[in-house]
N, C-alpha and C positions, 0 to 999 in steps of 0.2 A: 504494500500500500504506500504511497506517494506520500509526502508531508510536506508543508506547507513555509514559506520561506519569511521569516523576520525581516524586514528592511532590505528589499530587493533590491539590486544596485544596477538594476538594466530590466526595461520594458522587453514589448512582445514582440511577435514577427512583422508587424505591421509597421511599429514606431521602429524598427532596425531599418523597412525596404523606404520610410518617409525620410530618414537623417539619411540614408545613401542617397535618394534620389534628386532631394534638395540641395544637395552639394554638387549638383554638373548643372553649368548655366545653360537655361535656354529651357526644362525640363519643367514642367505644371502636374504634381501629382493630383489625383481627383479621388475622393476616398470616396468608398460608397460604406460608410460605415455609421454609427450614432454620432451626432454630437460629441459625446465625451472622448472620443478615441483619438480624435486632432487635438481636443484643447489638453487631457492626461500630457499627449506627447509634447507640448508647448510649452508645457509648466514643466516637466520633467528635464525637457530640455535646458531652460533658464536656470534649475536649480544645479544643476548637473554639472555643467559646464558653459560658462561666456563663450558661446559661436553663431555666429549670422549664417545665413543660408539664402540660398538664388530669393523661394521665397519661402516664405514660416508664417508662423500664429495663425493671427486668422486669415492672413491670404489665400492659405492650403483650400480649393474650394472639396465643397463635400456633400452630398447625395442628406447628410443630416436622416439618416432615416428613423421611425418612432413607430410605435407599437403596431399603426397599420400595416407599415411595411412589412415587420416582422410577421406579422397575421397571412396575408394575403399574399405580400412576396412586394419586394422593391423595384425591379428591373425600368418599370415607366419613371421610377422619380430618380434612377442613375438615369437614363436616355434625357431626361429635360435639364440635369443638373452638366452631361457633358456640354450638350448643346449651347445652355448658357454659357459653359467655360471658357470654349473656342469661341463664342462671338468677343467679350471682353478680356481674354487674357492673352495675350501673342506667346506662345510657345514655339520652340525647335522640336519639341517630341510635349506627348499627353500622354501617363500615365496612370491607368486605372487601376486602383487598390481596395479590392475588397475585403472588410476583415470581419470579426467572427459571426453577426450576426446574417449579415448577406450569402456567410457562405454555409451555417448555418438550414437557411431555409432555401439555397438553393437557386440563387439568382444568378442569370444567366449573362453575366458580366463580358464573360468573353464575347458573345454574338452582339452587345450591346457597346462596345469597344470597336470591332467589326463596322460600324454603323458609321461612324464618323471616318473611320480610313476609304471604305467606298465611295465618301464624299470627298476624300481627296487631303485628307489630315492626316498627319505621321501621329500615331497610335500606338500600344501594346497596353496589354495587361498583365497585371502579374495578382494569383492569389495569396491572399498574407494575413491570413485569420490567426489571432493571439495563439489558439489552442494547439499550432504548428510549432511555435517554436517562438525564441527568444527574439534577440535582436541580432545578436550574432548570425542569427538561421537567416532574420529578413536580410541583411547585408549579402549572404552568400547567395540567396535566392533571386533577388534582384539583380545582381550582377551576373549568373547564371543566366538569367531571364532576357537581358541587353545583349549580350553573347549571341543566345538562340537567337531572338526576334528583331532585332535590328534591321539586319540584314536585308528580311523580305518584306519591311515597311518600305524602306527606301523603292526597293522593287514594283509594289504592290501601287507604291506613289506613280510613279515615272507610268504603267501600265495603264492606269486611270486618267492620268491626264495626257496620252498618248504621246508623250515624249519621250527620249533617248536622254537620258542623265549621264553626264559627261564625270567620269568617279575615277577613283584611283581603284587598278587594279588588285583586288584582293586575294590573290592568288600571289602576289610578286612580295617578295620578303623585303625588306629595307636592312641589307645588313648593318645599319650600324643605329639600332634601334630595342628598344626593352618594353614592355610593360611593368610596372611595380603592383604587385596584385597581395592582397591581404592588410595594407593599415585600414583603418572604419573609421571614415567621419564619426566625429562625435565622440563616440563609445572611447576611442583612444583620444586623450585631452589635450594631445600633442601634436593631434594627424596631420593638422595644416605645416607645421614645422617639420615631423619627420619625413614629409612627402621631397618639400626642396631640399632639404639637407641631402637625401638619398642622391635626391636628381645632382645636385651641386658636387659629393663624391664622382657619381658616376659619371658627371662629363668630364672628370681628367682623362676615361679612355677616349675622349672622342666621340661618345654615342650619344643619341638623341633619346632621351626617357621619356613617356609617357604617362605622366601621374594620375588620370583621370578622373579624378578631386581638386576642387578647391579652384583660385584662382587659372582664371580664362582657362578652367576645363570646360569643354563642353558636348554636345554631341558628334562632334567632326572628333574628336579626339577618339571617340569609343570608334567611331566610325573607322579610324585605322589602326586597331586595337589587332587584327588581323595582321596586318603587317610588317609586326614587328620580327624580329629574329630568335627573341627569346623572352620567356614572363618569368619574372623574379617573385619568387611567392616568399614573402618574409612572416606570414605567420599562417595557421591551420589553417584561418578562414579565408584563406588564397587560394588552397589547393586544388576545390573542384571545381573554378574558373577554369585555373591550369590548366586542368585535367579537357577540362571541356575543348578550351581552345588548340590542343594537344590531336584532339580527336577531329576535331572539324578544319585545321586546319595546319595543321602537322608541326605548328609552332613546339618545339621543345622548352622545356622550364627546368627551373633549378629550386629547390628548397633551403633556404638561408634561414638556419634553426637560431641563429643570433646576430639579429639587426643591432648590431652593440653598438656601444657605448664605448668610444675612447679610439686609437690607434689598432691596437690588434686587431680588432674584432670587424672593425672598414678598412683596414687591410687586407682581413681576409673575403670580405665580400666584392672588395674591386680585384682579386686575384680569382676570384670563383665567376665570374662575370665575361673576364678578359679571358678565361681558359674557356669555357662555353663559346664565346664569338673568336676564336684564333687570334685575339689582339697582343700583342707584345706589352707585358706591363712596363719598359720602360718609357712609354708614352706618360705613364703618371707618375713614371719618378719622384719629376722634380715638385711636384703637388706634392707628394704623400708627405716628402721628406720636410717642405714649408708647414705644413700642417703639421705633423709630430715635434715640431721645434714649439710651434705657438701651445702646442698643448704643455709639453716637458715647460714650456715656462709658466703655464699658469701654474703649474702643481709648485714649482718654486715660488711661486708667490705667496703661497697657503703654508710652506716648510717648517715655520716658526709657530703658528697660530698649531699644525698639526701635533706635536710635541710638546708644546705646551698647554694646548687644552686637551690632551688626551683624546683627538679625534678616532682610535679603533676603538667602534665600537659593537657591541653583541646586537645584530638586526634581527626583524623581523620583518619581509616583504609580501605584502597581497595584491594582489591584480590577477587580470590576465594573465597564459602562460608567458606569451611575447615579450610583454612589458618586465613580468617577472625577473625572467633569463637574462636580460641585459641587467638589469643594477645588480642583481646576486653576481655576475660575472665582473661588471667596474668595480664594484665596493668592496672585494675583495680580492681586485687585482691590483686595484691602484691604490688603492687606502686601507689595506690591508684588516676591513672587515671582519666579522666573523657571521657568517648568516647562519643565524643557528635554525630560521624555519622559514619555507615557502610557501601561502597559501594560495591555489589557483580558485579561479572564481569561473572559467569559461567553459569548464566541461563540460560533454552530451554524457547521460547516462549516470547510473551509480555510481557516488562516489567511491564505493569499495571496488569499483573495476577498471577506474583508471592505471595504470603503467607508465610512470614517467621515463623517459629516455634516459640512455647513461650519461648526457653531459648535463639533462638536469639534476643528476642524482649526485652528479661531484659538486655542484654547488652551494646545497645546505646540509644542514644533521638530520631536517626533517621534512617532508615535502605532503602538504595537506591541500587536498580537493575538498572547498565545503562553498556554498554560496549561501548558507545562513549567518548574518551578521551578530545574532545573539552566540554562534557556534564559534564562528572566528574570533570575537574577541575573549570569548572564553581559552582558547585555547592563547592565543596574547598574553592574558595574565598569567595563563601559567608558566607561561617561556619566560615571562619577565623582562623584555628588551631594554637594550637601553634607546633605540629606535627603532621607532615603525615606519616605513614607508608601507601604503597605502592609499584608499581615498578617504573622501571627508567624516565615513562611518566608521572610521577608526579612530577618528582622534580624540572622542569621549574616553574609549579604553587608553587611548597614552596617555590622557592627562592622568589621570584615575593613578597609573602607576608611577607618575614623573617621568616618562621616558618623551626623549624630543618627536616627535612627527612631522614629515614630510609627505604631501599628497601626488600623486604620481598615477592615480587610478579613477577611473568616472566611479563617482560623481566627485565632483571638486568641487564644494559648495562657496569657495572665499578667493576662486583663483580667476581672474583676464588671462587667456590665450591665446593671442595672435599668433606670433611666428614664431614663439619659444618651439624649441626641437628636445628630446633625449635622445637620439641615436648622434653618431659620426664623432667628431671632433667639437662640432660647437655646441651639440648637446652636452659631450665632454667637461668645457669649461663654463658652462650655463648651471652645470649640475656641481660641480668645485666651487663655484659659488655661493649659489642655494643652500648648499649642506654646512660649507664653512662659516655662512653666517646663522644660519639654526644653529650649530651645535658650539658656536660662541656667546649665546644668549645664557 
């Protein structure tokens, strides 16, 4: 029997496919769902983390359906609710999102989707009812979804209005090109940062990345998502893109298990990169080596504050596994750390049947799957840290025990995030900061 979770720290499959979908400009999702399912995810969003989107709140338009609908079935009041969308709202693509009640009684979303592309509108839909899945699931589903159906919108366009669309061929590789597939708007509180930062490593080999989030992403971007030469999947919820675009398009992908933090660890991701596409790493030489000089000097600049305020210190890190794995891997390579416990919060399935990997098993004393926050900070106090890094549902248990905290996980209830990063190098000394002046308080 299932049990039920204390202080959730991530919505359903619906608010996962609205925070992906929101973040590619040009993009008008249309909920066919109650009332409360846009505004939960608006307020959830606000508390959660400081991030803007194409559009939010109440622009998100939405079918609003109410017990009639549920009775008799909604399909007529999504068809009047698109209808109206595309007259006032200028879209690059319309996305139709049905969630638990609509799909519930069975409304036929899809054919009523259909309706407006035969009229000549770039369309999909994607189903995303809470009872499927987290937000994690809506991210992968969605992105799955634009994968699949793109493609024969564009088609399906050009055939209705009897014209020859002049496209880049999708069949032609762009050797010196990537996707980055697995950061989550939103869910990851850094995604707008980790995304340039990647991109910014990764043009020392010379290649063109494709971040397809965030600034001037937008539908042309997804659109040569096909393209590219290789998809760099930095976290799980990368892989069955991968996987998809692997199968449809014979693009190969690489699994980068530590989007780190610091020099090694984007070292070894611009050498995993450059061996994939046959590039010769002396092309980013002389990058890596400017960049490991500015890092080695921030950590001189903390050398004194470290020793004398006694910076190692006994951690404790929750998040995602992603987020997890890089500061358990910086904080105690470069600061010599001691993580005494990992708790992941992103599993599918029992927590008694996860299997962490062996390099996440070298990194703490003890590695806990729980997304109950009365569970996790039980187990907090009993480790004792002297710091928590987590999110904001943690920092009741650090005070409680005097230990410092640092937030690093959705929800951030006290943090602005524009273009702050935690992976590469400037995560590196963004985070030597951070922590040098917490743990000088």
């Amino acid at each position: 029997m299932s049990k039920g979770i204390e202080r959730s720290r991530y919505g359903c499959n619906l608010h996962g496919a609205i925070q992906t979908v929101t973040q590619i400009q040009g993009v008008i999702p249309i909920l066919h769902t109650t009332p409360g399912c846009g505004l939960q995810h608006d307020i959830a969003k606000k508390v959660g983390v400081a991030s803007a989107a194409y559009i939010q709140g109440y622009e998100i338009p939405s079918s609003n359906v109410y017990e009639k609908q549920v009775i008799f079935g909604g399909t007529s009041r999504l068809r009047e609710q698109i209808k109206n969308t595309v007259k006032v709202m200028k879209g690059d693509l319309y996305i139709t999102l049905s969630g638990c009640e609509s799909e519930m009684v069975g409304d036929d979303s899809i054919s009523m989707t259909q309706e407006i592309v035969d009229q000549g509108e770039k369309a999909i839909n994607y189903k995303a009812p809470g009872f499927k899945g987290d937000q994690y699931i809506g991210y992968e589903g969605i992105v799955g979804t634009l994968i699949e159906k793109l493609p024969s919108v564009y088609d399906n366009i050009a055939t209705v209005n009897g014209e020859e669309e002049d496209k880049e061929d999708e069949t032609v590789k762009n050797p010196n090109s990537v996707n980055i597939l697995g950061i989550i708007p939103v869910q990851d509180i850094y995604w707008q940062g980790n995304l340039n930062e990647t991109k910014r490593v990764l043009q020392s080999l010379g290649i063109g990345v494709n971040k397809l989030f965030g600034y001037k992403q937008s539908i042309e971007n997804w659109r040569k998502i096909s393209n590219a030469s290789l998809n760099i999947v930095v976290s799980k919820w990368g892989l069955e893109a991968a996987k998809k675009l692997e199968s449809l398009y014979n693009t190969p992908y690489i699994v980068i298990e530590n989007l780190g933090i610091g020099p090694e660890a984007t070292e070894l991701l611009v050498k995993s990169v450059a061996t994939e596409l046959n590039i010769d790493t002396d092309i980013a030489k002389e990058f890596l080596h400017k960049e490991q000089e500015r890092f080695h000097y921030a950590l001189e600049q903390i050398a004194e504050y470290y020793y004398d305020y006694d910076f190692q210190k006994n951690v404790v890190i929750v998040g995602d596994e992603s987020t997890t794995i890089r500061y358990a891997d910086f904080l105690s390579t470069y600061l010599g750390m001691e993580i005494q416990a990992i708790i992941i919060t992103d599993f599918i399935g029992e927590e008694t049947m996860q299997k962490p990997s062996t390099f996440l098993n070298s990194l703490a004393n003890e590695i806990y799957y729980k997304k109950d926050t009365r569970e996790i900070n039980q187990i907090i106090e009993e480790i004792n840290p002297e710091l928590v890094l987590g999110s904001s549902l943690e920092e009741d248990a650090s005070t409680h025990l005097g230990a410092y905290h640092y937030t690093i996980s959705y929800p951030a209830y006290s943090k602005v995030i524009i273009n702050r990063c935690d992976v590469g190098y400037e995560g590196a000394i963004g985070l030597i900061e951070d922590l040098s002046s917490i743990l000088l308080q």
